[in-house]
Backbone as CSV, one residue per row, in Angstrom:
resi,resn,N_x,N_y,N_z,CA_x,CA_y,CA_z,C_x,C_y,C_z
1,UNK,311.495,62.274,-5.506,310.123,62.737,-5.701,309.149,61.639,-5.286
2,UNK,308.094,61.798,-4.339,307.556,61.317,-3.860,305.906,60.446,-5.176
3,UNK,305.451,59.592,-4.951,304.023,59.024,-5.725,303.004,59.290,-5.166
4,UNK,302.270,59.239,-5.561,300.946,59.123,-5.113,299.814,58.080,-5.388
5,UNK,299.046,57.346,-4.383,298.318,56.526,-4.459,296.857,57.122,-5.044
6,UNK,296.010,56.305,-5.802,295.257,56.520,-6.200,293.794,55.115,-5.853
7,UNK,292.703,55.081,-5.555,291.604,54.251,-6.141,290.240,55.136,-5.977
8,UNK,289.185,54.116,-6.764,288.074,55.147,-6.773,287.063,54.173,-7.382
9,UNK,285.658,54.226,-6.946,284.797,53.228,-7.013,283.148,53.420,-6.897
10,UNK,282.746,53.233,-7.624,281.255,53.766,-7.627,280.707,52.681,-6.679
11,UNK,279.467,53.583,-5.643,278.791,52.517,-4.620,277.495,53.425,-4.912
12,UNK,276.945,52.259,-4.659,274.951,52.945,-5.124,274.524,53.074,-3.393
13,UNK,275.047,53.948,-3.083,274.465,55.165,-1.761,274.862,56.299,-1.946
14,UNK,274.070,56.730,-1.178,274.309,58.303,-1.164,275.404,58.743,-0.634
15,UNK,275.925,60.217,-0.496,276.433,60.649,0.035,276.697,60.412,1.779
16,UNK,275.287,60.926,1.929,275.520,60.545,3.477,275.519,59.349,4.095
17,UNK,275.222,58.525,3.249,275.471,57.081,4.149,276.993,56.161,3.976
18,UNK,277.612,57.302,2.873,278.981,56.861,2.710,280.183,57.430,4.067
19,UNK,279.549,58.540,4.149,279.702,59.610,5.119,280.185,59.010,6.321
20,UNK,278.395,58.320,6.433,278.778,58.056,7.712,279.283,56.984,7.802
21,UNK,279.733,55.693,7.174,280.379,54.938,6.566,282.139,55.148,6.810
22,UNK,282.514,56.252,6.704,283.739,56.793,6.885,284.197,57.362,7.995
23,UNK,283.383,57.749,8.986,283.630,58.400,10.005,282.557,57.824,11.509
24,UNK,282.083,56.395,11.181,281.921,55.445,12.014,282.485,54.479,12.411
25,UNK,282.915,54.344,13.660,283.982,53.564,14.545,283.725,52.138,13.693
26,UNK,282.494,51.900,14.499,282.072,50.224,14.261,281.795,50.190,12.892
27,UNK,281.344,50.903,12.198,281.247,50.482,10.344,282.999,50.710,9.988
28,UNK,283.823,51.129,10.027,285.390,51.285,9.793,285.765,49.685,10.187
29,UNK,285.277,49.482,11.389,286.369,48.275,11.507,285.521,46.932,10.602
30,UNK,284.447,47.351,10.149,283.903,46.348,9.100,284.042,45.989,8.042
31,UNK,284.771,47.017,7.676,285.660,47.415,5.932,286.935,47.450,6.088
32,UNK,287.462,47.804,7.376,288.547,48.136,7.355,289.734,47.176,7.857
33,UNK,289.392,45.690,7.674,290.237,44.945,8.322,290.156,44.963,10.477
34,UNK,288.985,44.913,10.481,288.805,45.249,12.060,290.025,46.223,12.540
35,UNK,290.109,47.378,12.026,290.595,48.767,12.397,289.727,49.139,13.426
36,UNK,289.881,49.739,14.300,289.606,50.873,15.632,290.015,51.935,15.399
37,UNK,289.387,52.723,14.957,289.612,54.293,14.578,288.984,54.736,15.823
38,UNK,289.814,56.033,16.686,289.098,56.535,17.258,290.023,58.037,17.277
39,UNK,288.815,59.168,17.177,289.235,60.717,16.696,287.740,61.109,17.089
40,UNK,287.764,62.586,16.838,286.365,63.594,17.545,285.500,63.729,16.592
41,UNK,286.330,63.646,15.545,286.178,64.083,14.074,286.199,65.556,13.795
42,UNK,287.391,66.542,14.177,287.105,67.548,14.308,288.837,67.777,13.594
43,UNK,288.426,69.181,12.784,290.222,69.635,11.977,290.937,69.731,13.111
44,UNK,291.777,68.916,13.232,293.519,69.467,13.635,293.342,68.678,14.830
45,UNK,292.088,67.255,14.970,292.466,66.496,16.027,293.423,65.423,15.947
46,UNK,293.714,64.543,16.839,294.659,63.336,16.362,293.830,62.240,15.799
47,UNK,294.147,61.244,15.079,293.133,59.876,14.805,293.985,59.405,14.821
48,UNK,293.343,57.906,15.365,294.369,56.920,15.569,294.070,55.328,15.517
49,UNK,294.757,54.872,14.596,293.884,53.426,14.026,295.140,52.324,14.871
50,UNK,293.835,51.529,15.426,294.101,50.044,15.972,293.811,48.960,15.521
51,UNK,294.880,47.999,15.407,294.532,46.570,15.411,295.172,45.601,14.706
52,UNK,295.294,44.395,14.229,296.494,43.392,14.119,296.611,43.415,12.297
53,UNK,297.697,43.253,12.269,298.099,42.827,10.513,299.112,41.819,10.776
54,UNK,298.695,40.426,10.059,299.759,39.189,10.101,299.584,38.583,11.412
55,UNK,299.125,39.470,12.323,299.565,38.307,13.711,300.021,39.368,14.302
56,UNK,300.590,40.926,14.298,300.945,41.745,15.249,300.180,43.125,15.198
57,UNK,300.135,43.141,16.880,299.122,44.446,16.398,300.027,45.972,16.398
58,UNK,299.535,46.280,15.812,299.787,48.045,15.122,298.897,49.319,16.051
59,UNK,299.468,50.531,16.198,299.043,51.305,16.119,299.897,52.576,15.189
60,UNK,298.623,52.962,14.377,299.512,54.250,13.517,298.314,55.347,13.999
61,UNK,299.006,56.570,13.500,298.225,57.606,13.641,298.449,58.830,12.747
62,UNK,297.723,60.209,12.983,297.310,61.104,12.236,297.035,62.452,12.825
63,UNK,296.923,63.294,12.346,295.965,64.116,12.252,294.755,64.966,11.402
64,UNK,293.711,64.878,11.706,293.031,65.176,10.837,292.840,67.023,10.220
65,UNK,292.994,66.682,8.915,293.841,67.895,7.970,292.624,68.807,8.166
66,UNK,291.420,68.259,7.208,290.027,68.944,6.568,288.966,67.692,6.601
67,UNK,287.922,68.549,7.416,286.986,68.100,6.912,285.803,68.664,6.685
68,UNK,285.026,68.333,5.495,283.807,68.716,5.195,282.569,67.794,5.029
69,UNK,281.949,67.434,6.049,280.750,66.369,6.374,280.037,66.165,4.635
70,UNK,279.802,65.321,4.556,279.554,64.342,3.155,280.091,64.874,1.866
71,UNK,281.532,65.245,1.684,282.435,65.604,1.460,283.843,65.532,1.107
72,UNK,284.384,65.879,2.070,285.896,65.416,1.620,286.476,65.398,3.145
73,UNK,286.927,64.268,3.666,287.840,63.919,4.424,289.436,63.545,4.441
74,UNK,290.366,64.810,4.671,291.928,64.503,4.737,292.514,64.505,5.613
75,UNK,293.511,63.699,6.097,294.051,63.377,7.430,295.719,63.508,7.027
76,UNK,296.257,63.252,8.343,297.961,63.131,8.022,297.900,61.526,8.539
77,UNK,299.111,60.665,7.808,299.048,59.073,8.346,300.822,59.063,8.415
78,UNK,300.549,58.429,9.787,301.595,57.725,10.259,301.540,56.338,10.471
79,UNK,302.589,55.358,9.815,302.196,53.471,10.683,303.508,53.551,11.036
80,UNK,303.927,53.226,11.752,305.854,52.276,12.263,306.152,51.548,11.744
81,UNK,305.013,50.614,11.206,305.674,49.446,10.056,306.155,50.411,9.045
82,UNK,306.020,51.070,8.539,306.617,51.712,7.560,308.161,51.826,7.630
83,UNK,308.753,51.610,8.583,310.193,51.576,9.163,310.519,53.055,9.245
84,UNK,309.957,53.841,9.179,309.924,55.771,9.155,310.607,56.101,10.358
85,UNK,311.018,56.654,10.640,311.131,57.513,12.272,309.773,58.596,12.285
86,UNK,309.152,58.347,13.189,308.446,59.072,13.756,308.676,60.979,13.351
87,UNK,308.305,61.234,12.300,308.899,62.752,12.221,308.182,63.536,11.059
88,UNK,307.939,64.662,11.086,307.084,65.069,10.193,307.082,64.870,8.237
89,UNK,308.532,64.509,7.944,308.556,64.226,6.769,308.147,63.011,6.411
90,UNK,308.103,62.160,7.573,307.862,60.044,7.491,305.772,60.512,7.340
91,UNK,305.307,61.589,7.759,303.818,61.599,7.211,303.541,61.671,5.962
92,UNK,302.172,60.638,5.455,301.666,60.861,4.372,300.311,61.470,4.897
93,UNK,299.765,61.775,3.425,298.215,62.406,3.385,297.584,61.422,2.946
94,UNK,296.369,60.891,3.445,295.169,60.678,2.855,294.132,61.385,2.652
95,UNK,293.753,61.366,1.487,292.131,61.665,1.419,291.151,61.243,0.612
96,UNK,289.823,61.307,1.203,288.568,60.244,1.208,287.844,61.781,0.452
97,UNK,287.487,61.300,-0.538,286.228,62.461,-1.286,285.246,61.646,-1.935
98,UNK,284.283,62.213,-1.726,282.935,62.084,-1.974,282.505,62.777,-3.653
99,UNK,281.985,62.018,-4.731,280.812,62.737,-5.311,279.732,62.202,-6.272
100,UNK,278.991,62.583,-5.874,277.567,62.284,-7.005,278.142,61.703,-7.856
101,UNK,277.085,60.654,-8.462,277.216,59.856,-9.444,276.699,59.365,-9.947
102,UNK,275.297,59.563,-10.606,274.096,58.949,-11.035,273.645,58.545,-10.002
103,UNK,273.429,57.379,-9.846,272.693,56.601,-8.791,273.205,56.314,-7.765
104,UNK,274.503,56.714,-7.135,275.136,56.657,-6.313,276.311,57.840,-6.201
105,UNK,277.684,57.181,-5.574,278.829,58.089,-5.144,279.732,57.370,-5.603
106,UNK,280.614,58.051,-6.168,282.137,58.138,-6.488,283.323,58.533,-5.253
107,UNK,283.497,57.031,-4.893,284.486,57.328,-3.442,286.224,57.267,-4.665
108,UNK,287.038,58.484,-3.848,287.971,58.207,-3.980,289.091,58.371,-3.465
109,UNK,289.822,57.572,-2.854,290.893,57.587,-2.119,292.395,58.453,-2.714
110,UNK,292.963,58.951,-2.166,294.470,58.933,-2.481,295.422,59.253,-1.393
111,UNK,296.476,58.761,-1.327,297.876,58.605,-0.319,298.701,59.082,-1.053
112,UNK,299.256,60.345,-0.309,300.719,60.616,-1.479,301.882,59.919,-0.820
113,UNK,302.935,60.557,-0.678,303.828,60.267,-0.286,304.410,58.972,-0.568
114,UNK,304.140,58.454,-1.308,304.752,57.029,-1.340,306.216,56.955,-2.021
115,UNK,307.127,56.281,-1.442,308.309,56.525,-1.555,308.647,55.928,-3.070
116,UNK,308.199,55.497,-3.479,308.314,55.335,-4.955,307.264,54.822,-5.475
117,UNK,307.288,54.269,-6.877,306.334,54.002,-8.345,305.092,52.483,-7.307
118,UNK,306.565,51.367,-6.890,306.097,50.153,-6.600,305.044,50.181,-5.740
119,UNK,305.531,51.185,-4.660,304.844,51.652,-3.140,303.484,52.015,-3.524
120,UNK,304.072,53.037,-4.558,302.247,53.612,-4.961,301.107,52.789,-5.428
121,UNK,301.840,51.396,-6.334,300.912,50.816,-7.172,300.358,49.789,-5.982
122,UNK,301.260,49.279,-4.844,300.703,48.726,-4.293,299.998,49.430,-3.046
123,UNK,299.836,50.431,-2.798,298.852,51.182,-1.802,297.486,51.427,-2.431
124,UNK,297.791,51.763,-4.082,296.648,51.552,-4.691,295.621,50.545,-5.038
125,UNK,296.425,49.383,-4.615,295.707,48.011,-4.567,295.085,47.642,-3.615
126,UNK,295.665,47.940,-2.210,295.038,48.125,-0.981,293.937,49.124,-0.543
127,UNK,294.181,49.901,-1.522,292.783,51.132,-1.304,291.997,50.433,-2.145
128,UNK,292.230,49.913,-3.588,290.896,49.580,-3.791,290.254,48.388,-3.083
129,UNK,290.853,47.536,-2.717,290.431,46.207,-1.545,289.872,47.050,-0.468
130,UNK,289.960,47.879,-0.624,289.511,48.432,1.254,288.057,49.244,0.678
131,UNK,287.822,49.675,-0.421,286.874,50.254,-1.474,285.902,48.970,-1.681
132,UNK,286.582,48.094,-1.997,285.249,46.992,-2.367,284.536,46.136,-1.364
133,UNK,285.564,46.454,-0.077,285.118,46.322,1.006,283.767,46.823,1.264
134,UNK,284.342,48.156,1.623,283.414,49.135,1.733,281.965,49.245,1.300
135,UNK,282.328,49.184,-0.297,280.882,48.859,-0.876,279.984,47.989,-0.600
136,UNK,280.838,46.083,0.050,279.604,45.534,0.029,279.230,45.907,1.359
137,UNK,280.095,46.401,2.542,278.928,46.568,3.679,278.135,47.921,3.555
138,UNK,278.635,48.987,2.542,277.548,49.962,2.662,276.404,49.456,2.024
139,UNK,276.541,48.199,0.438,275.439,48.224,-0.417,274.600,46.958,-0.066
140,UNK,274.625,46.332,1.156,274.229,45.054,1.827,272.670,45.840,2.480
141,UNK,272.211,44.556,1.938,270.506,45.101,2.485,270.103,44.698,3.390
C-alpha cells in the first residue's frame, strides 16, 4: 500500500499571485531549486522539469491531470532517480491547491504514491522546503 505526501502553508497573497507563482517558468525555477518547467499548461499535456540535483542534471516528467486556474493544479510525476522503470505504475500524483485564508492562501501540496511511511515523511519535508521557498519569493516586496 502505497503513502502519501503531505505539506501546507499559509502565504499572505492572494490567490492569483500564487497562481501565477505556480505555473510561471521563471518564478518556478526561483522556488524551485532552479527547475525549468516547461508545459502549455493545458489538461492532458506533458510537463517536464529540468535541471541539476548534487552535481547531475535530471530530467523527470508528467502529465498534467486537472487544472483549474487559481485553484487546483494536478499532474502525473515521473524522475529516473527514483530507480522506477519508466511505466505507468512507477507514476506518482501531485497536487498544488489553492485556498482562502484570511489574509492570504493556504497552499497545499500532496504526492501519493510513495513507496512507503519513510518516503512519505521525507517528500513531505521537501514539499514543505519548496513551500517556504515559495513564500519568501511570492511575499518579498
Amino acid at each position: 500500500m502505497s503513502e502519501t505526501a503531505r505539506a501546507d502553508l499559509h502565504i499572505a497573497a492572494d490567490r492569483n499571485a500564487l497562481w501565477n507563482a505556480l505555473t510561471d517558468a521563471d518564478t518556478i525555477a526561483r522556488y524551485m531549486y532552479g527547475t525549468r518547467v516547461t508545459t502549455d499548461w493545458r489538461e492532458g499535456s506533458p510537463i517536464v522539469y529540468q535541471g541539476e540535483w548534487e552535481g547531475a542534471a535530471y530530467e523527470d516528467k508528467g502529465t498534467i491531470l486537472e487544472i483549474i486556474p487559481g485553484e487546483r493544479l494536478v499532474t502525473s510525476y515521473y524522475s529516473p532517480l527514483s530507480g522506477k522503470p519508466d511505466e505507468p505504475q512507477s507514476y506518482q500524483t501531485v497536487s498544488y491547491q489553492l485556498a482562502d485564508d484570511g489574509d492570504g492562501t493556504v497552499v497545499t501540496i500532496t504526492q501519493d504514491g510513495c513507496a512507503d511511511r519513510g518516503e512519505a515523511e521525507r517528500m513531505s519535508a521537501n514539499w514543505a522546503a519548496t513551500l517556504e521557498s515559495l513564500r519568501a519569493v511570492v511575499e518579498e516586496v
